[in-house]
GUPAVEX-383322 format. One line per 8 residues: number of its first residue (from 1); for each residue x, y, z of N, C-alpha, C, CB. Coordinates in steps of 0.2 Angstrom, whole numbers, plus 5000, padded with zeros to 4 digits. Glycine has a CB too. Layout:
N
NUM> X/Y/Z/X/Y/Z/X/Y/Z/X/Y/Z  ...
This chain:
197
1> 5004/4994/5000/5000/5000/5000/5004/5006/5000/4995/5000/5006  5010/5007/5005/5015/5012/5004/5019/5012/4997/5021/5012/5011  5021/5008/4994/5022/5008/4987/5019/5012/4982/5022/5004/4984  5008/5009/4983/5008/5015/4980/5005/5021/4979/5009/5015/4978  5007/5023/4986/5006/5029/4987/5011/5032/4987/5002/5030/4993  5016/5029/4987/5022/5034/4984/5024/5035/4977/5028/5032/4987  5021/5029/4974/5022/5029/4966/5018/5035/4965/5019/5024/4961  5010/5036/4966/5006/5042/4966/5009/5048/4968/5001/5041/4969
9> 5014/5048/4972/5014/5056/4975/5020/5057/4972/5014/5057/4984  5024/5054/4968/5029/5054/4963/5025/5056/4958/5033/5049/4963  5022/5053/4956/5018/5054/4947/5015/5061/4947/5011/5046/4944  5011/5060/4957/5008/5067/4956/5012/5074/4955/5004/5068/4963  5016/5074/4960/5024/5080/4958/5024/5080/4951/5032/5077/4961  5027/5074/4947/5027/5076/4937/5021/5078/4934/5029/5070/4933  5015/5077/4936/5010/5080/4932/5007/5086/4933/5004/5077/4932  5010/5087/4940/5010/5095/4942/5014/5100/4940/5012/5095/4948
17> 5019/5098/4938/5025/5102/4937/5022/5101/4929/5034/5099/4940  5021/5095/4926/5021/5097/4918/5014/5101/4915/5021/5090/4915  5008/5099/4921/5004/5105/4918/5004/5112/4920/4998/5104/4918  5009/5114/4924/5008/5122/4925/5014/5124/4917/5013/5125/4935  5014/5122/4914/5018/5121/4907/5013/5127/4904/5017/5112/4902  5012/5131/4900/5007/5133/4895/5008/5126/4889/5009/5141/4892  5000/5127/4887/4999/5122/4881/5003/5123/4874/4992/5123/4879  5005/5129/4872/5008/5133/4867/5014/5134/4868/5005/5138/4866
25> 5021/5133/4874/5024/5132/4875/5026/5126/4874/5025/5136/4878  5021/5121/4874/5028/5109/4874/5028/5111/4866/5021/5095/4877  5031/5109/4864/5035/5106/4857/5033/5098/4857/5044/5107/4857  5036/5094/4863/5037/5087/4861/5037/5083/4868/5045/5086/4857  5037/5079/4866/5035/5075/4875/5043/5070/4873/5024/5068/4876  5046/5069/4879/5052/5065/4879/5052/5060/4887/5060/5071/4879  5055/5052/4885/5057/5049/4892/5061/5052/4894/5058/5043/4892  5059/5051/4901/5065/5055/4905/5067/5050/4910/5064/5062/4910
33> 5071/5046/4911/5072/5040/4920/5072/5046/4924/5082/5035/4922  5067/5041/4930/5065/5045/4937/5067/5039/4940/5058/5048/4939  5066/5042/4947/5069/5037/4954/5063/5037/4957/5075/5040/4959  5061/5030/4958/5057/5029/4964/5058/5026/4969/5053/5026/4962  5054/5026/4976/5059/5021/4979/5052/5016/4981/5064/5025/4986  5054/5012/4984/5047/5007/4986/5049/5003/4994/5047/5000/4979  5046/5001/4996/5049/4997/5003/5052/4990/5002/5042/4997/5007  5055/4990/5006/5058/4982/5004/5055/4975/5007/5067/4981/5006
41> 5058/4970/5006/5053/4964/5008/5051/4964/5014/5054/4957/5007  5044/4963/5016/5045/4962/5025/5045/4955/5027/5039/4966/5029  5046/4951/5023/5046/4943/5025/5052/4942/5019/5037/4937/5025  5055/4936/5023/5060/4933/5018/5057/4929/5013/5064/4929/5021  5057/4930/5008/5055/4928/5002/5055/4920/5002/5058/4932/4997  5062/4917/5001/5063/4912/5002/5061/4907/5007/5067/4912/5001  5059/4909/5010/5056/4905/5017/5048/4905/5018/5058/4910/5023  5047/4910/5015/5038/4911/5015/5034/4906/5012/5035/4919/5010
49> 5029/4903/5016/5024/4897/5013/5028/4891/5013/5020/4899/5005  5034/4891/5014/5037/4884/5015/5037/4878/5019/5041/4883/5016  5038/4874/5020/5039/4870/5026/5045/4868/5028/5036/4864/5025  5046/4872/5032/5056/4871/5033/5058/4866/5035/5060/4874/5039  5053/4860/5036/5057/4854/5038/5056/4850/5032/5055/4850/5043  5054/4852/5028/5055/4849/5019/5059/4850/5017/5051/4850/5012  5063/4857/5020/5069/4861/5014/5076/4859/5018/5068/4872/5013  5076/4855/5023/5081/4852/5026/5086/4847/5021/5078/4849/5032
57> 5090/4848/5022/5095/4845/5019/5094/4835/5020/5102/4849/5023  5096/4834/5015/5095/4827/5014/5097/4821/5012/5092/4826/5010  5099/4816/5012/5105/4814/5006/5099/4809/5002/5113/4808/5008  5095/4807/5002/5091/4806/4997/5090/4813/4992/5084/4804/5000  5089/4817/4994/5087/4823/4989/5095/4823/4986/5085/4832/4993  5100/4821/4986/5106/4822/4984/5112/4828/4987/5104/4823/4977  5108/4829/4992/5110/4834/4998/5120/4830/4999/5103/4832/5006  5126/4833/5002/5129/4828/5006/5129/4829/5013/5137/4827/5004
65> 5121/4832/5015/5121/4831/5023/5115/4827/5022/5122/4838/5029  5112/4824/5031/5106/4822/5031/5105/4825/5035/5104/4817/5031  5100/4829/5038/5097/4834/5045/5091/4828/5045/5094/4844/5043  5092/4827/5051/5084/4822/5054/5083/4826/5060/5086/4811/5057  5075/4826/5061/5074/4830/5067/5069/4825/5068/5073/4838/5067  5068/4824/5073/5063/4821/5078/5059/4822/5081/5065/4819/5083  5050/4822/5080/5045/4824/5084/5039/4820/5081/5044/4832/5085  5034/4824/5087/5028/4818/5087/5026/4820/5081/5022/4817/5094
73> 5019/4816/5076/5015/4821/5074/5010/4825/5075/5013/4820/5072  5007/4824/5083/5005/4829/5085/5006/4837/5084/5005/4827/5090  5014/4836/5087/5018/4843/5089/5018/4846/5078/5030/4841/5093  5019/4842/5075/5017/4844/5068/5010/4848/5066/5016/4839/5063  5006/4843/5067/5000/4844/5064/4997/4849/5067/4996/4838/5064  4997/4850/5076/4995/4856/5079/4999/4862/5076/4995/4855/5087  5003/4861/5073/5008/4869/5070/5004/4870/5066/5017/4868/5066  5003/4865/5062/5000/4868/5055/4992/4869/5055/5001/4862/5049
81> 4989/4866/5061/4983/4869/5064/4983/4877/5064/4983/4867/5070  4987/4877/5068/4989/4887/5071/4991/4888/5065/4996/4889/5078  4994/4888/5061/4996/4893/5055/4990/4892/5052/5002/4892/5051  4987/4888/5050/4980/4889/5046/4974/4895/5049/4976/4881/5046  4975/4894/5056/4969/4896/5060/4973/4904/5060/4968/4891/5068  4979/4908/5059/4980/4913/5060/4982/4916/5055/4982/4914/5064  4981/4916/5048/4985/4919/5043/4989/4924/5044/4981/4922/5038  4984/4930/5047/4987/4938/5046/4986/4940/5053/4983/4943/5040
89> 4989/4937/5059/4988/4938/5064/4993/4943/5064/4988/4933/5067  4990/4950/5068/4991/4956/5070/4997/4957/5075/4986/4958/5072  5003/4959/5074/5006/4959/5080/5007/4967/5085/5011/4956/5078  5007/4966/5091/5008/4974/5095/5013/4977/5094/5008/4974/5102  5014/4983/5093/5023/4984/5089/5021/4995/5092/5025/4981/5075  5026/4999/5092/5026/5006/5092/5026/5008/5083/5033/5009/5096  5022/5014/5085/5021/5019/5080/5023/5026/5081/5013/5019/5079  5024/5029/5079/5023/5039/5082/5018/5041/5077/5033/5046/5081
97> 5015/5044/5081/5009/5048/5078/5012/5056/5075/5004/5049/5085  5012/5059/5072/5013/5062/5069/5008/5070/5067/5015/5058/5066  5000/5068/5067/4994/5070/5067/4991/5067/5071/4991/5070/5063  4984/5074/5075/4981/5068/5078/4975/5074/5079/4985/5064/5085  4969/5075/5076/4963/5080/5076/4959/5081/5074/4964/5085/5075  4955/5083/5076/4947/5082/5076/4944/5090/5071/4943/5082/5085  4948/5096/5069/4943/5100/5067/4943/5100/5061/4942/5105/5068  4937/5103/5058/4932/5103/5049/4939/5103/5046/4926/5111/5045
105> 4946/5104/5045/4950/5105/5041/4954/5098/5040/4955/5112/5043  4954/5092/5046/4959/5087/5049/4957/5084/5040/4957/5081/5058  4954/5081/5039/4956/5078/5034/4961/5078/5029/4952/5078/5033  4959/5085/5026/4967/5088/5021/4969/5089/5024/4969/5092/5017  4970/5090/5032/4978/5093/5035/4981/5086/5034/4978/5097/5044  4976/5080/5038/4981/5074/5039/4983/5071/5032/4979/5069/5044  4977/5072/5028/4981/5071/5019/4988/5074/5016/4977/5073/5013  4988/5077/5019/4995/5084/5015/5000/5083/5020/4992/5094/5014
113> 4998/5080/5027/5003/5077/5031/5009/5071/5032/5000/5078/5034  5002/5067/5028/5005/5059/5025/5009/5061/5019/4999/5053/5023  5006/5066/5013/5011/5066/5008/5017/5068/5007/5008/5068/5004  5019/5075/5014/5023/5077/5013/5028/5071/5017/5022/5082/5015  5025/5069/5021/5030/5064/5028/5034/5059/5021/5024/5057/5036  5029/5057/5018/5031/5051/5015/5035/5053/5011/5027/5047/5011  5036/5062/5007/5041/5063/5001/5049/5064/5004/5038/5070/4995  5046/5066/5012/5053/5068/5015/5058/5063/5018/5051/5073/5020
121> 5054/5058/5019/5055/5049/5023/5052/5045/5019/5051/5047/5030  5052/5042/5015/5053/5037/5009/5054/5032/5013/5057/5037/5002  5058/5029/5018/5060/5022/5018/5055/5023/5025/5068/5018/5017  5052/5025/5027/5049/5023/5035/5040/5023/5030/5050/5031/5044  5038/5019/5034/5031/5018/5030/5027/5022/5035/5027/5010/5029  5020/5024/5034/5016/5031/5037/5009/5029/5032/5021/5041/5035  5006/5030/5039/4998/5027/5038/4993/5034/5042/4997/5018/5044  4988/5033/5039/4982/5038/5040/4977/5034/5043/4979/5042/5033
129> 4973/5035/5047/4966/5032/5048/4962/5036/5050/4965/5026/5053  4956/5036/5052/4950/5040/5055/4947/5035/5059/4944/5042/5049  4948/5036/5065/4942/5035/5073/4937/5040/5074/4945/5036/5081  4932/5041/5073/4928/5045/5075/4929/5048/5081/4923/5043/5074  4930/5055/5081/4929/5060/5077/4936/5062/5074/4926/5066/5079  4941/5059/5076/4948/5062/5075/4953/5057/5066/4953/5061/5085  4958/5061/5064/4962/5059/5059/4966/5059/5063/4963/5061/5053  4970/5053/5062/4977/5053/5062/4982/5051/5058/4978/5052/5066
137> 4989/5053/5059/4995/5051/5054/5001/5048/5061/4999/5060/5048  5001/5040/5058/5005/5038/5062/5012/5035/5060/5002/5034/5067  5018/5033/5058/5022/5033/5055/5027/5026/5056/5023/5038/5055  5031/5022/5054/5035/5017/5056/5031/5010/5059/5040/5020/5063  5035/5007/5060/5033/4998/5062/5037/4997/5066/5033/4991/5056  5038/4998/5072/5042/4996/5078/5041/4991/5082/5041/5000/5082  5043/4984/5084/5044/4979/5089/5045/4984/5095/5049/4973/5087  5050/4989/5095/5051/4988/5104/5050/4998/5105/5063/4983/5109
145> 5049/4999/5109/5047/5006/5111/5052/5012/5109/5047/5007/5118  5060/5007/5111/5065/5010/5111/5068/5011/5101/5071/5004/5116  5065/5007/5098/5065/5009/5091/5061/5015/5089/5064/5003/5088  5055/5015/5090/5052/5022/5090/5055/5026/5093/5046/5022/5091  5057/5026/5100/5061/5032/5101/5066/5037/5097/5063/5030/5105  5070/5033/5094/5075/5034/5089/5071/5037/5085/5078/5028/5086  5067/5035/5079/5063/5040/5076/5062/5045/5078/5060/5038/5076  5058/5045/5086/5054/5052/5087/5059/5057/5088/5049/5051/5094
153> 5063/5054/5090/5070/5059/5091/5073/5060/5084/5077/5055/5097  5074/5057/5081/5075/5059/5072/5070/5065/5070/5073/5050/5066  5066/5065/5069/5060/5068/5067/5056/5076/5072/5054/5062/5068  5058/5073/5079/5057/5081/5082/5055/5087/5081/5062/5083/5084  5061/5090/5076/5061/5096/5074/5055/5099/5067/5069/5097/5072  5055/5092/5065/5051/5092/5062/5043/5093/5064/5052/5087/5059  5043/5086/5068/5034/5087/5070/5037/5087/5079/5026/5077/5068  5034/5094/5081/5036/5095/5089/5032/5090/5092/5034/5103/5092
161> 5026/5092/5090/5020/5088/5093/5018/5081/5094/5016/5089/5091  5023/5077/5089/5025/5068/5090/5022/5065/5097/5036/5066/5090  5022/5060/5096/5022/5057/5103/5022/5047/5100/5013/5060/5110  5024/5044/5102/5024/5037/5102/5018/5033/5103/5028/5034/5106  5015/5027/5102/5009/5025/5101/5008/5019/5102/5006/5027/5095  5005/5015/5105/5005/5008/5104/5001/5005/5100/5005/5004/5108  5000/5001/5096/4995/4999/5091/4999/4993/5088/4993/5005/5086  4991/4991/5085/4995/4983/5081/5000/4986/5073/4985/4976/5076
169> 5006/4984/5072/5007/4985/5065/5009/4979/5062/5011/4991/5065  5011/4980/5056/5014/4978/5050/5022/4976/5053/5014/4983/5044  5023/4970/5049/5029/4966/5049/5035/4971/5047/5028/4961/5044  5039/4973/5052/5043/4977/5050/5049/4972/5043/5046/4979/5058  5051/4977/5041/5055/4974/5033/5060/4969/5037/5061/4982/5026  5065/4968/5032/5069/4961/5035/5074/4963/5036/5070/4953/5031  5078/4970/5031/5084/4972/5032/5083/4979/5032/5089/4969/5027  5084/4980/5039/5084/4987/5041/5091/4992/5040/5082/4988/5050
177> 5095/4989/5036/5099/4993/5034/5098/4996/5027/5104/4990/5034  5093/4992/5023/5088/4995/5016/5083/4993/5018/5089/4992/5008  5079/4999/5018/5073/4998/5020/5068/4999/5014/5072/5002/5027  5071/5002/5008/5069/5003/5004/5075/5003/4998/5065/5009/5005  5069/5002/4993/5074/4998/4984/5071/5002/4980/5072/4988/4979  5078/5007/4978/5077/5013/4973/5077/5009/4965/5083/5019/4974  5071/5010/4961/5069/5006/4954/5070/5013/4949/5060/5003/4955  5069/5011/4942/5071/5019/4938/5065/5017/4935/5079/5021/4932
185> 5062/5021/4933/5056/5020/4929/5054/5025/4922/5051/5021/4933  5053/5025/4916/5054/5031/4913/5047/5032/4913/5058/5031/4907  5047/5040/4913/5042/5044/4914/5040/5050/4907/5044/5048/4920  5034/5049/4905/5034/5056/4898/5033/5063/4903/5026/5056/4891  5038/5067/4901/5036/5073/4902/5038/5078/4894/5040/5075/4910  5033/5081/4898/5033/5087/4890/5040/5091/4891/5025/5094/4888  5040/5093/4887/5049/5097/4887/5044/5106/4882/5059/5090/4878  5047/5111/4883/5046/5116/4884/5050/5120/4880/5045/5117/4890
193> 5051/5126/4878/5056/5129/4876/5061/5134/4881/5054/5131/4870  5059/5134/4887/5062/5137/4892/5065/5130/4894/5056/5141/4897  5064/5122/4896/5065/5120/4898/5071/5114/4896/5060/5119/4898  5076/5111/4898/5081/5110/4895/5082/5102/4899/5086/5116/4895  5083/5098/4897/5086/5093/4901/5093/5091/4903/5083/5088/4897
């Protein structure tokens, strides 16, 4: 979902900029490579929907080890119970809030607050909801408190008013050192005669 809403608030910036253009000033429309960024995986790909005790090494499979592990089938079959029974089970983790208000204006304020967060912070993801009566913008996927803190303290100067949040979130990504995968994508934009690439 943060993908794309960032693809959109990227495409939105180039359609902005190309139609304050006059009509009688484009000549020609040209690809241009742009930079996008997207979030990276939040589960290990290779691992996801497997059965890790199929993918263990073998020497029937032509493996040269043999990993044997040992258990009842109960201890199996109740696993695979519980993973059936909880797909998308929710986990508690911090957020910082970033918005958080109730008057006639909150709606575009917290829209124009998510767009901006997101063009300025691309690799932290940031989420909008509505509780009645109030919007809010809350931002990141945090397991421990102390990781939002980091954030809140990053951001400060930005939003005074921050504070940390507990709530269910999303799987934080797997490698927090890239938290996001910059892609090129080519884009038409009209070219101008003021305008020069």
């Amino acid at each position: 979902m943060n993908r794309i809403r960032l693809i959109f608030s990227i495409l939105a910036v180039v359609i902005l900029s190309a139609s304050s253009l006059r009509a009688q000033d484009v000549q020609e429309e040209v690809l241009k490579d742009s930079v996008i960024y997207r979030q990276s995986a939040v589960l290990d790909t290779l691992l996801a929907g497997q059965d890790l005790f199929s993918s263990l090494p073998a020497v029937a499979k032509g493996d040269p080890a043999d990993v044997r592990v040992h258990q009842s089938e109960g201890i199996a079959s109740l696993m695979a119970s519980h993973f059936a029974a909880n797909p998308l089970r929710a986990i508690q983790g911090y957020r910082v809030r970033i918005f958080f208000d109730n008057r006639q204006t909150a709606r575009a304020e917290s829209d124009a607050m998510l767009q901006r967060f997101s063009v300025l912070h691309y690799d932290i993801p940031a989420y909008r909801s509505y509780v009645n009566p109030y919007f809010k913008v809350t931002v990141g996927d945090f397991r421990t408190k102390s990781e939002a803190m980091q954030l809140l303290v990053r951001i400060r100067d930005e939003y005074p008013s921050a504070f940390i949040v507990k709530e269910n979130i999303n799987f934080p990504v797997v490698d927090k050192s890239r938290p996001v995968v910059a892609d090129t994508v080519k884009v038409i934009v009209p070219v101008s005669a003021e305008i020069s690439l």
